[in-house]
C-alpha positions in Angstrom: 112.7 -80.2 175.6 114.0 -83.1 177.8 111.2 -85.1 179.7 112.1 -85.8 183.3 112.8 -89.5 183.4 113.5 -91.9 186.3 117.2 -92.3 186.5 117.0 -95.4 188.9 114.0 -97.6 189.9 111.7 -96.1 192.3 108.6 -96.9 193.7 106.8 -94.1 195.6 86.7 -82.6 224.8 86.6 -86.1 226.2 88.8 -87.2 229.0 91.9 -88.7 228.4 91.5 -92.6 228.9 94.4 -93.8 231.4 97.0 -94.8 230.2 97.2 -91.8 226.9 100.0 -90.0 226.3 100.3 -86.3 227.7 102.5 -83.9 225.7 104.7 -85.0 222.9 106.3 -88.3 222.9 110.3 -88.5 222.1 109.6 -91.9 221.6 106.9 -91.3 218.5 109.1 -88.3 217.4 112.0 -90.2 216.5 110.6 -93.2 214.8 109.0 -90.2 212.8 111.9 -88.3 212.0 113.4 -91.4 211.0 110.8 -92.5 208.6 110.8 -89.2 207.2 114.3 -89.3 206.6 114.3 -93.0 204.9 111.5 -92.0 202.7 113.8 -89.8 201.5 116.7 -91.8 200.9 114.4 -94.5 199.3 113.2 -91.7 196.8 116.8 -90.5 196.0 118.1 -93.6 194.8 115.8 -96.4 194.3 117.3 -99.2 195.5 115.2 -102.2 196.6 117.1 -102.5 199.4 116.4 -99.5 201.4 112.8 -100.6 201.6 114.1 -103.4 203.7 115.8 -101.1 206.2 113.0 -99.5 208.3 110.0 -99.4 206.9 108.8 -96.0 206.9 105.4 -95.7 205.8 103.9 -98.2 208.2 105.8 -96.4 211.1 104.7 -93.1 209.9 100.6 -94.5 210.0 101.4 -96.7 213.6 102.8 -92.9 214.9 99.6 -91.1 213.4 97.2 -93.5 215.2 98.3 -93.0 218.5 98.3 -88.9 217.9 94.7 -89.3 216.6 93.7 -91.3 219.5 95.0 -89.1 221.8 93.5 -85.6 220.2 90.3 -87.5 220.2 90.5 -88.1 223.6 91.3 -84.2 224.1 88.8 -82.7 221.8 86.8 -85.0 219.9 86.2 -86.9 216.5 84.8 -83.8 214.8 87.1 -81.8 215.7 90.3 -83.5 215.5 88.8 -84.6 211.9 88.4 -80.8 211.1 92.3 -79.9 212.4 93.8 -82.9 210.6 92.3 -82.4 207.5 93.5 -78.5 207.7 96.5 -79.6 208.6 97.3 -81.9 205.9 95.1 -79.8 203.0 97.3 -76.7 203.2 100.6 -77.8 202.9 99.1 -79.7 199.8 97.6 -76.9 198.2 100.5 -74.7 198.5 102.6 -77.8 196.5 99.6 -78.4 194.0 99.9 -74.6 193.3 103.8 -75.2 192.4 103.4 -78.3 190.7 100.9 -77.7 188.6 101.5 -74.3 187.8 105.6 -75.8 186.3 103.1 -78.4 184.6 101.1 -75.8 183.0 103.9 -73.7 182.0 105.7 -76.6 180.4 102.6 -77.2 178.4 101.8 -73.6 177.5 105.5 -73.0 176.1 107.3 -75.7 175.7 104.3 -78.3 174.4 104.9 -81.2 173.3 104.0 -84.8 173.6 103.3 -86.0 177.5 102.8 -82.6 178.5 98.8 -82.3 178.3 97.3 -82.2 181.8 94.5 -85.0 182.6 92.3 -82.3 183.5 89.6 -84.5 184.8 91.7 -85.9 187.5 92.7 -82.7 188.7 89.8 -82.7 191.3 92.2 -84.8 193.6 94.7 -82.0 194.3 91.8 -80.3 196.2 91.3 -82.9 198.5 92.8 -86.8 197.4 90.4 -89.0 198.1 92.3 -90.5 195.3 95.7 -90.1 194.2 96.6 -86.1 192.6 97.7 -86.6 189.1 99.8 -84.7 186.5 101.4 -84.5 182.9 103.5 -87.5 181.8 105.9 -85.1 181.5 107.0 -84.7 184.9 107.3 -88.9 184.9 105.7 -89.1 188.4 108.3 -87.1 190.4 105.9 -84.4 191.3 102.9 -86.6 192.4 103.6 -90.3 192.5 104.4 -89.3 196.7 101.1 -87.9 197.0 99.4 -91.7 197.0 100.6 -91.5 200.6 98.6 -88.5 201.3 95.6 -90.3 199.7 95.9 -92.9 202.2 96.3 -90.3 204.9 93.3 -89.0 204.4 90.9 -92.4 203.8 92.3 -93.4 207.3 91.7 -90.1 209.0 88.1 -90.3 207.9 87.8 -93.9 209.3 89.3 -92.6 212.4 86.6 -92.5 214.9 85.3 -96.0 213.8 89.2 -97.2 214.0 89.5 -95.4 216.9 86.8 -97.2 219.1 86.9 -100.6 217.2 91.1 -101.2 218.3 89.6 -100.1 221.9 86.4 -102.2 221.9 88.3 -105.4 220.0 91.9 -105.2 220.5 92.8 -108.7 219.5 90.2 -107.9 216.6 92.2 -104.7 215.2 95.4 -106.5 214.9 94.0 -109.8 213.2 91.3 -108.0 211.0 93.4 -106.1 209.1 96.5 -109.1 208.7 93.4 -111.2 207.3 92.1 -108.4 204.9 95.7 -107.9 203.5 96.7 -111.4 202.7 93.1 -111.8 200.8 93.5 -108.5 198.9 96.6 -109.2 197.6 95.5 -112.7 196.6 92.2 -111.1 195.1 94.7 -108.3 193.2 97.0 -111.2 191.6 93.7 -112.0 188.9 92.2 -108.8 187.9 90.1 -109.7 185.0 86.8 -110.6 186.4 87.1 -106.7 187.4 85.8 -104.2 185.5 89.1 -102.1 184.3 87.7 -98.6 186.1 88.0 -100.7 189.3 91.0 -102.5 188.5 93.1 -100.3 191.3 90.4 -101.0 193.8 92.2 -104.4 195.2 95.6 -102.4 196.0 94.3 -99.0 196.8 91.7 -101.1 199.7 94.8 -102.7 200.4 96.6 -99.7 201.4 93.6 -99.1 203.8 93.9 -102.3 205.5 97.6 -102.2 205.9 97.7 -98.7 207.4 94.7 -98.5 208.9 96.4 -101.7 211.5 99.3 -100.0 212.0 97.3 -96.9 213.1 95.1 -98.9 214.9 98.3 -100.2 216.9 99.0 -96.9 217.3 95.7 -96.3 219.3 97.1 -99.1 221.5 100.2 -97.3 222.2 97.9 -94.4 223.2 96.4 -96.1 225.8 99.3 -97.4 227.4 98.9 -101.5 226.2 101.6 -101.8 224.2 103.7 -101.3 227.4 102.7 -104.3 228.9 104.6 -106.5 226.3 107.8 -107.7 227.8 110.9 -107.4 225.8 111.1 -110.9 225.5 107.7 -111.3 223.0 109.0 -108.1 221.6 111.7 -110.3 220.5 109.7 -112.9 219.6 107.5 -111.0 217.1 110.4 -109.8 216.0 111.8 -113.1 215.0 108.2 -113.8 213.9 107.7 -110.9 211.5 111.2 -111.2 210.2 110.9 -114.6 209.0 107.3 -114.3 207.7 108.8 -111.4 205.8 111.4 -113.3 204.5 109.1 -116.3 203.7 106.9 -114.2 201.8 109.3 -112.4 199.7 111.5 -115.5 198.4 108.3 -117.2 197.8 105.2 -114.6 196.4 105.3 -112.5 194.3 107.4 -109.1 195.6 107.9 -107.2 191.7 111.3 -105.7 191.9 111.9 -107.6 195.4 110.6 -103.7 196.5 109.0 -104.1 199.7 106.3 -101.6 199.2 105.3 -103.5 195.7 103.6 -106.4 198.1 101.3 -105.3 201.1 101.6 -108.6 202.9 105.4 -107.8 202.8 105.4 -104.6 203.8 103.0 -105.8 206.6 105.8 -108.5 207.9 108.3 -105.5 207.2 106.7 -103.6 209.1 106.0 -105.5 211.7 109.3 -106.3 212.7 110.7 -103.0 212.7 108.2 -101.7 214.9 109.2 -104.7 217.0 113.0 -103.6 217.1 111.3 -99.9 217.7 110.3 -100.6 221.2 113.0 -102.6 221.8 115.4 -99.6 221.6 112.3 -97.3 222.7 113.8 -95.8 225.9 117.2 -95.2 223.4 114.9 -93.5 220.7 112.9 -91.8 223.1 116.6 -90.2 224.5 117.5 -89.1 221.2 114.9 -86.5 221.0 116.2 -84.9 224.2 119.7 -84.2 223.4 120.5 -80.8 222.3 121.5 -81.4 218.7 119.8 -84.2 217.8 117.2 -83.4 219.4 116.6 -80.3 217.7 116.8 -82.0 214.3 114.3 -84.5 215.4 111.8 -81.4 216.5 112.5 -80.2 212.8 111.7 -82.5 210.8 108.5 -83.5 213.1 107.2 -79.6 212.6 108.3 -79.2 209.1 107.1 -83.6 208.4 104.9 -82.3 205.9 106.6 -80.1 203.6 109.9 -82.3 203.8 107.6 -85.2 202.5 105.8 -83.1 199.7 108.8 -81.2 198.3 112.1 -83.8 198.7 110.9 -85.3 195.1 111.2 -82.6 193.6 114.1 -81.6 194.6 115.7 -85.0 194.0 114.6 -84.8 190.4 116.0 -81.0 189.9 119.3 -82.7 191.3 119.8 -85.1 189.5 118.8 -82.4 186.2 121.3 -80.3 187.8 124.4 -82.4 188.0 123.3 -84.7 184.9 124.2 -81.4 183.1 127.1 -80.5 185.0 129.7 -82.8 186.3 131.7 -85.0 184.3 130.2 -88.4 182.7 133.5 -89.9 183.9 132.4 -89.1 187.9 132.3 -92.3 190.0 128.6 -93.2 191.7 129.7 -92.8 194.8 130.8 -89.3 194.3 127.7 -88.5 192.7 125.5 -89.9 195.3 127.4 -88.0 198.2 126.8 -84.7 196.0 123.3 -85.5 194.9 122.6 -86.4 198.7 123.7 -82.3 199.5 121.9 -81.2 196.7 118.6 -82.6 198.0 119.1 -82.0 201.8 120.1 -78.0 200.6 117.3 -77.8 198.5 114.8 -79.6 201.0 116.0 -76.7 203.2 115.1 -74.4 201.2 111.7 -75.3 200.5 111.1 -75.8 205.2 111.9 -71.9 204.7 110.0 -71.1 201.8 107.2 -73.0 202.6 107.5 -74.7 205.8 105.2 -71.8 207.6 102.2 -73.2 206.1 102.0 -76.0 208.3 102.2 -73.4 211.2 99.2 -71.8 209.5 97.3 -74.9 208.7 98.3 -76.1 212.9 96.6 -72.6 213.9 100.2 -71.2 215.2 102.1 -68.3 214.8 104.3 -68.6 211.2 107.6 -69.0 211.4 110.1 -69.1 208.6 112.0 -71.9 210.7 110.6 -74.0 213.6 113.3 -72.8 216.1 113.1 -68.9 215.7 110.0 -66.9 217.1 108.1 -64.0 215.4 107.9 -61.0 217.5 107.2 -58.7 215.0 103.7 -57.5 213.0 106.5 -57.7 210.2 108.1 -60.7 211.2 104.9 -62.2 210.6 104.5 -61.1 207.5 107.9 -62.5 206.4 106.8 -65.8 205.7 104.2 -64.9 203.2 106.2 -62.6 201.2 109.2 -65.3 201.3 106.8 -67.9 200.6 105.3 -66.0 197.1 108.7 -65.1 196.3 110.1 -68.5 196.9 107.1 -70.4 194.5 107.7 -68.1 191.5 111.3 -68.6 191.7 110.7 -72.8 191.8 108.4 -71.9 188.9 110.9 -70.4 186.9 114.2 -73.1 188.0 111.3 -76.3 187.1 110.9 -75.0 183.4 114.4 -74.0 183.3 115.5 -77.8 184.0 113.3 -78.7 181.0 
């Protein structure tokens, strides 16, 4: 049995306030879509410097906080908490029910060291209040994504209070969380006065701070203040953010030089990107009307989800595949261009496998892809018949690739 290693380095019914957004937003959808896209590529090939070039994550929370704010506005905290959660939940589920069913298998007939499930962590693929584990066997490529989904939902549960403190203290909600960042990671650098069951406490309230400001920003976008900043201080944050982030990483500690390995970094990252973001807004926001690319932005917006949970492990099974099939002569460049097709095929594969469930989990009729439309009793059966079929033939190709 062959363990699957890590062949490069790799991380991981109010009334709508004035001023809200009405409809979707081509401007949100492509920074999105982009993120999405990036996280992808970062995943792929692990080098440090794609976490330089947009930084996804904190894009990905900035665009979530304005769509909370604005279904708040719509429907309310208890509501949009409900939706949100049953939006995110399902689509996880459906992986968890892949992933640990390959992990089980492995471990039923193929056993051997690493492949023992931590059975006591499982609890978090029900609902990740802290990050889903799994076997050392699969060396991370099945769940060390899923930390972002942990963070997803600490900040969804915060968002009423986030919500109403970035509208009550708007100066507040962009300096809090700069402040709480800078002293985590100061407080994270000497972890031995710290009990070691709380030892990940530092970075994982970290990740709260970081994200929970960018969503917070979001709610600003929501309500219409972010477009008051002329393009000139856009361009001076810019400048700003860029050197900080600079600054910081030639002079703290950054392991790996990896931006996501340092929160203040990935905060200054951040920062300037979503800078340069609404300096090319009314560009961005043009993409997602134009016929083709436009379609491809309404994709991966609809299908965000099960692109984010199922691209690693497709990556992994692509590099498995080609690692046992091309020749050890084959130049990097080469292999990168095929590995890229592998992974973008196989991603599609799993929006049409699995991709309905987030139509499920949004309360819409399934489709098997975002464009078509289900007319048919049998039509809408399609998906979960495709679907069942489609997770015991993954089954089957993961312990194959063993």
């Amino acid at each position: 049995m062959t363990v699957l290693t890590t062949p490069r380095p790799a991380a991981t019914g109010a009334a709508v306030r004035p001023g809200a957004r009405a409809g979707r937003d081509g401007f949100l959808d492509t920074v999105r879509a982009i993120s999405i896209l990036r996280v992808v590529l970062w995943h792929a090939f692990g080098y440090a410097a794609i976490t330089y070039v947009v930084s996804a994550v904190p894009a990905m929370f900035f665009v979530t906080g304005s769509l909370l704010a604005h279904s708040i506005d719509r429907k309310g905290a208890a509501a949009t908490l409900r939706d949100r959660l049953r939006r995110l939940l399902l689509p996880l589920w459906a992986f968890g029910a892949f992933a640990v069913g390959v992990m089980v298998a492995v471990d039923t007939f193929a056993g051997g060291a690493g492949t023992a499930l931590p059975w006591s962590r499982m609890v978090w693929w029900l609902f990740p209040l802290e990050d889903p584990a799994g076997s050392a066997w699969q060396a991370g490529w099945l769940t060390d994504p899923l930390w972002y989904l942990r963070a997803m939902v600490w900040v969804l549960l915060a968002a009423p209070v986030l919500v109403a403190f970035a509208r009550r203290w708007r100066a507040a909600s962009i300096l809090v969380p700069i402040l709480a960042v800078l002293v985590l990671d100061v407080v994270g650098r000497e972890l031995r006065w710290l009990p070691a069951e709380a030892a990940r406490l530092p970075w994982l309230l970290g990740d709260f701070a970081l994200y929970a400001g960018f969503a917070m920003l979001g709610v600003a976008h929501c309500d219409g203040v972010l477009d008051r900043v002329s393009r000139r201080t856009w361009w001076q944050l810019t400048v700003l953010c860029s050197g900080t982030a600079a600054w910081w990483v030639l002079s703290q500690p950054v392991p790996g030089y990896v931006v996501n390995n340092s929160h203040p970094a990935h905060l200054f990252v951040g920062g300037a990107w979503l800078c340069l973001a609404f300096l090319a807004r009314d560009w961005l926001a043009g993409l997602a009307s134009r016929p083709r690319l436009g379609r491809i932005v309404a994709v991966v917006n609809q299908r965000s989800l099960t692109i984010y949970l199922w691209h690693s492990a497709t990556i992994i099974t692509g590099y498995q595949l080609l690692w046992r099939v091309t020749d050890p002569g084959l130049s990097e460049v080469v292999f990168d261009v095929v590995l890229l097709g592998l992974v973008a095929a196989m991603t599609t594969a799993a929006v049409l496998l699995f991709g309905w469930i987030e139509d499920v989990a949004g309360r819409r009729t399934a489709q098997l892809w975002p464009a078509g439309r289900v007319t048919t009793a049998r039509a809408r059966r399609a998906p979960v018949v495709v679907g069942a079929a489609g997770i015991a033939v993954l089954v089957v190709a993961g312990c194959a690739v063993t």
